[in-house]
N, C-alpha and C positions, 0 to 999 in steps of 0.2 A: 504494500500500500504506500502510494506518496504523499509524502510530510513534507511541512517547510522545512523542518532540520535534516530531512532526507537529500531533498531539495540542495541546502546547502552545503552539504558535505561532497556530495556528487559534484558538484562545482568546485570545489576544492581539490579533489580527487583530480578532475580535470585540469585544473590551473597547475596544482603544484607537482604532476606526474607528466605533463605535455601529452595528453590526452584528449585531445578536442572531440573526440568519438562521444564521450559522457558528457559533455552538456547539454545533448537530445535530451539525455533524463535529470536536467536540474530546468530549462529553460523553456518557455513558449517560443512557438519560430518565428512570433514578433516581438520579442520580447526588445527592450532596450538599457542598452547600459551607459552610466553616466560616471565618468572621472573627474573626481575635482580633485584637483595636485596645490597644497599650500606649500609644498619644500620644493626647490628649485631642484636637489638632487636627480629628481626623477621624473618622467614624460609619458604620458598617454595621452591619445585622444581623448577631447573632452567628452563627446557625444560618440557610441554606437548603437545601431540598428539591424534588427535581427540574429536569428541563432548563426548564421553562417561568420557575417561578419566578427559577433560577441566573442565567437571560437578562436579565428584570427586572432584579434588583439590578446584577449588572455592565456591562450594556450601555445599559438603555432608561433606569435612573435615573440611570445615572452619569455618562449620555453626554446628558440635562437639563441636567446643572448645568456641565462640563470639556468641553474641544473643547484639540489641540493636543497630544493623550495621545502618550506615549511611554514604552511597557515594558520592560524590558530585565531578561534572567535573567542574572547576576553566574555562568554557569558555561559550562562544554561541554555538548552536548545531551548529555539521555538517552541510554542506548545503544537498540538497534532493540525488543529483547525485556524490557528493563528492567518491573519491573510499581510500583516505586517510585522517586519523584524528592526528591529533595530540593535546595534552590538559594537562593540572597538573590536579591533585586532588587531593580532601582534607579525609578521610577516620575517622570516629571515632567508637569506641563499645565500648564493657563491657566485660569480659569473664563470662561464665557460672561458673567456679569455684571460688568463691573467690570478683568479683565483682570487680577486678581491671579494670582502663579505659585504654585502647589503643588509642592514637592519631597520626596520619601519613599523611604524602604528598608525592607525586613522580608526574611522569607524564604516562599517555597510549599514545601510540602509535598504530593506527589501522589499518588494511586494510580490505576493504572491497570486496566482488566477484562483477564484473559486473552485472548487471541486477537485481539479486536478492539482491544486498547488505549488505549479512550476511557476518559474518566477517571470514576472511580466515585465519588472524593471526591478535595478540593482542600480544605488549611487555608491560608489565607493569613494570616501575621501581619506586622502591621505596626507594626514598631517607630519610624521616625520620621516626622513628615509634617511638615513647615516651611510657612508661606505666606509668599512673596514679594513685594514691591510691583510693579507691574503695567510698572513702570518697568523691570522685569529680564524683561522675556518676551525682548524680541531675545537676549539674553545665553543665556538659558535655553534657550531653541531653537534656537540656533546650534551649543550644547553638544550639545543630547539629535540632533539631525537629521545630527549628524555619527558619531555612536557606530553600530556594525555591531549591526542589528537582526535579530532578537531576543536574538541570544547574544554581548553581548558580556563580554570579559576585566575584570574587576573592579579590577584598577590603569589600567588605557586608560578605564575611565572616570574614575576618580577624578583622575588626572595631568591630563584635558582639561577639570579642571571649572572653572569660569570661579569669578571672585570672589565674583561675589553667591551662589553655595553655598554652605549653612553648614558651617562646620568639625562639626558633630558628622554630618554625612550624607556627607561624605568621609570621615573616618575610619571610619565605620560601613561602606563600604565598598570601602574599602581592608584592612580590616581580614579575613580569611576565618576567623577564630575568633569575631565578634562576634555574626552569628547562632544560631550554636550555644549562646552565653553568655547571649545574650537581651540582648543590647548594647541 
């Protein structure tokens, strides 16, 4: 049976495994997806439309440049019938060139279709993204490979995070008032 937090995990599953084949089963085939970027670090299209194109951008382009993805929603899942989600998350990888880490937080924003629960629109904002020296991937992966995938508790992450994270992406997510404020 499809749930919102079925929903979103499939999509995740998708993004962070370069899997575009599974977001038939997170997505409507009109669905639209929306980027808002507050750190200059990092770059997507602000607006996508449709499951083909949504694939591209999250899976085929992302999953070019990042290998080593790790998504995690800062909340409890959705409930079964919920038709809106709201959550921070924590995001870390590796690039394929170079072996530098990426670490970021923002919040999704979702909505879901009645009945079938695939999502019709996804905002994702992203308010921080840090690059790492490529010297911190063991560190980095050691932290994100241990956190309970997809939904984990937003202090268990933050308490396990190793030193090379930066104090403004721990407190960003420690913090459960900061994406509501646009921390």
């Amino acid at each position: 049976m499809q749930t919102p937090a079925r929903a979103i995990h499939t999509y995740l599953l998708a993004k962070d495994g370069n899997r575009p084949h599974l977001l038939r089963g997170a997505f409507a085939a009109s669905a639209v997806l929306e980027i808002v970027v507050n750190d200059p670090a990092i770059a997507f299209p602000p607006l996508t439309e449709g499951i083909d194109a949504i694939a591209d951008v999250v899976s085929r382009q992302f999953g070019r440049t990042y290998e080593n993805v790790y998504t995690f929603c800062l909340a409890d899942p959705p409930g079964d019938g919920d038709l809106a989600f709201t959550c921070r998350w924590l995001v870390g990888m590796s690039e394929k060139q170079g072996g530098a880490v990426r670490v970021g937080c923002g919040r999704y924003d979702w909505s879901f279709q009645p009945h079938s629960f695939l999502v019709e629109r996804l905002c994702i904002t992203i308010d921080r993204m840090h690059a790492l020296s490529a010297r911190d991937l063991d560190a980095a992966i050691a932290w994100l490979s241990a956190l309970p995938y997809p939904w984990c508790p937003a202090r268990r992450a933050a308490a396990a995070a190793p030193p090379v994270v930066p104090a403004t992406v721990i407190g960003y997510i420690a913090d459960p008032h900061a994406a509501a404020a646009g921390a």
